[in-house]
N, C-alpha and C positions, 0 to 999 in steps of 0.2 A: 456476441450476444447482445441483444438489444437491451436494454435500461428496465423496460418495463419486465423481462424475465430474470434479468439480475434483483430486481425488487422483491421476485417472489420467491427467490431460490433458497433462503434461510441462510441459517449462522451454523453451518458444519465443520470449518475448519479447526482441528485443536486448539490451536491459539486463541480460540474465541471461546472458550469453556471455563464456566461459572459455576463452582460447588453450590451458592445460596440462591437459589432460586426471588426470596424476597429481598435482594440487593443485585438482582440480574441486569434488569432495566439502566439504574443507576450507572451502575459496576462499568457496564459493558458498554459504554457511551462515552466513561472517562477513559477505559482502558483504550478504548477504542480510538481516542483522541491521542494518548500518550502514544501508540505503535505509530501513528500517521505522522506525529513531530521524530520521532527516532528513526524512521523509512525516508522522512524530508533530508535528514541530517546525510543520510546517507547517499539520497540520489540527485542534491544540490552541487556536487562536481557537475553531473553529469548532463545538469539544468534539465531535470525534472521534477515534477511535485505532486505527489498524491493527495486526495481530498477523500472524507467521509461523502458516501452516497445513502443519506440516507438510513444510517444506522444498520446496512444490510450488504453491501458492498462500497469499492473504492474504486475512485474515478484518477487514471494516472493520464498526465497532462508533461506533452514536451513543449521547449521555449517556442515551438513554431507552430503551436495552437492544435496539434493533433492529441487528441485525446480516447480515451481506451476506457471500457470499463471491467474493472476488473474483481473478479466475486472475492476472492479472499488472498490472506497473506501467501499464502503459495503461489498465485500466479503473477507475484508483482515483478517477481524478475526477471521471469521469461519477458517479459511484459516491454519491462524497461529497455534490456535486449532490442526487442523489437520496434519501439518507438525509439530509439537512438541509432539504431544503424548499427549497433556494435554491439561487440562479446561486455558484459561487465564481471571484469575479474577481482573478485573480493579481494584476491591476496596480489595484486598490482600495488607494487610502490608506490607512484604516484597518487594512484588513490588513496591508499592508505595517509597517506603525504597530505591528500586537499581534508580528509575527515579531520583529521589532528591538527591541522594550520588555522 
């Protein structure tokens, strides 16, 4: 998907769902910031790093400059998957290993 139809696609993912409409703005920018350092944490084994696009989707980024954009938290791990070359197995030792180290 190109950048300019990820901009206009909206915030549909459950994860991105805000009961207060007049704290949505706010909310959803902080929140929004907090999942991106927790997804860092997680796909920094794996030297990848995902970035806010924009307040509307996420721009996932490997160590050798290929970058992806990607609309919401569901597709960040097929994602990763795919800019990595490989399976990422949540319940891998090792991984588990580099989150905890």
């Amino acid at each position: 998907m190109c950048g300019l139809c990820g901009a206009f696609s909206g915030d549909n993912h459950w994860s991105t769902h805000i009961e207060d409409p007049e704290q949505a703005h706010h909310e959803r920018r902080r929140a929004r910031a907090y999942r991106a350092k927790l997804i860092n944490r997680v796909l920094g084994p794996r030297r990848l790093v995902i970035e806010d696009f924009q307040a509307s989707s996420f721009v996932l980024a490997s160590a050798t400059g290929k970058r992806e954009i990607v609309e919401d938290l569901g597709g960040i791990w097929r994602q990763a998957e795919q800019l990595s070359g490989r399976e990422l197995d949540p319940l891998d030792t090792e991984f588990l290993a580099a989150l905890t180290g």
